[in-house]
Steps between C-alpha positions, in 0.01 A plus 500: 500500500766503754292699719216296496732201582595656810169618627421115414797339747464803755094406514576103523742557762275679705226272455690180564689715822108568683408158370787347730481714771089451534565129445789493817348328807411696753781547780375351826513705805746437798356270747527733820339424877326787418332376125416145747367633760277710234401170347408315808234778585379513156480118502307519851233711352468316158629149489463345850167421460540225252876475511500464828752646807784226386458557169388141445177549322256387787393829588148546643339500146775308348357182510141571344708641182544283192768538368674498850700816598865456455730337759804739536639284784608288203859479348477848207599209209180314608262824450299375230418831324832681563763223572669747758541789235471833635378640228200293443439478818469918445315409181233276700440765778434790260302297247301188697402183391258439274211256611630514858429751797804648451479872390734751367641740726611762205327788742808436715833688416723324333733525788244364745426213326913399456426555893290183457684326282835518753260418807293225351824324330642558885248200583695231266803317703803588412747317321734355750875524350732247479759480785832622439779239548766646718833491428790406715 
């Protein structure tokens, strides 16, 4: 019985082990020049269109598509599908958007479309920091 017991644990172990590792989210890439300046020609072939060259949405089909294409020139907190997190901003790119003309872009590597996800996020301002009081 003892034996059984053990194979039990050892079994559970490994299950709940693979359960957390598969569950882990997935470890961005570094943002390089290298993984931008991959983006911005893979958004220039795919995205300008609607997106437009700013990123603002009013690309040259962008304003015959309801709903409108996104405005990355906005603040990331005011995305309204993402709210300025990376990895649904991943998730929208390799997925779509239902009942909009945005498509998935799955036949993309994964590491071509964190490319876009760096160089279209590149479009919101930045947040400006707080200046540091100097001390005398």
């Amino acid at each position: 019985m003892g034996k059984i017991l053990r194979v039990i644990v050892a079994v559970s172990l490994l299950l709940f082990l693979l359960g957390t590792a598969l569950a882990k989210d997935p470890s961005f890439p570094k943002k390089t020049p290298e993984l931008l300046a991959q983006g911005k020609k893979l958004y220039e072939q795919n995205c300008v269109t609607c997106h437009g060259s700013k990123g603002d949405g009013k690309g040259q089909l962008g304003s015959a598509l309801k709903p409108a294409p996104s405005d990355f020139a906005k603040p990331l907190k005011q995305w309204p599908i993402t709210k300025g997190n990376l990895q649904k901003i991943f998730d929208v790119i390799s997925k779509g958007i239902p009942n909009s003309a945005m498509v998935k872009w799955n036949h993309l590597s994964d590491m071509e479309r964190w490319a876009m996800v760096y160089y279209v996020a590149d479009f919101a301002p930045q947040p400006k920091t707080a200046p540091t009081k100097k001390t005398k």
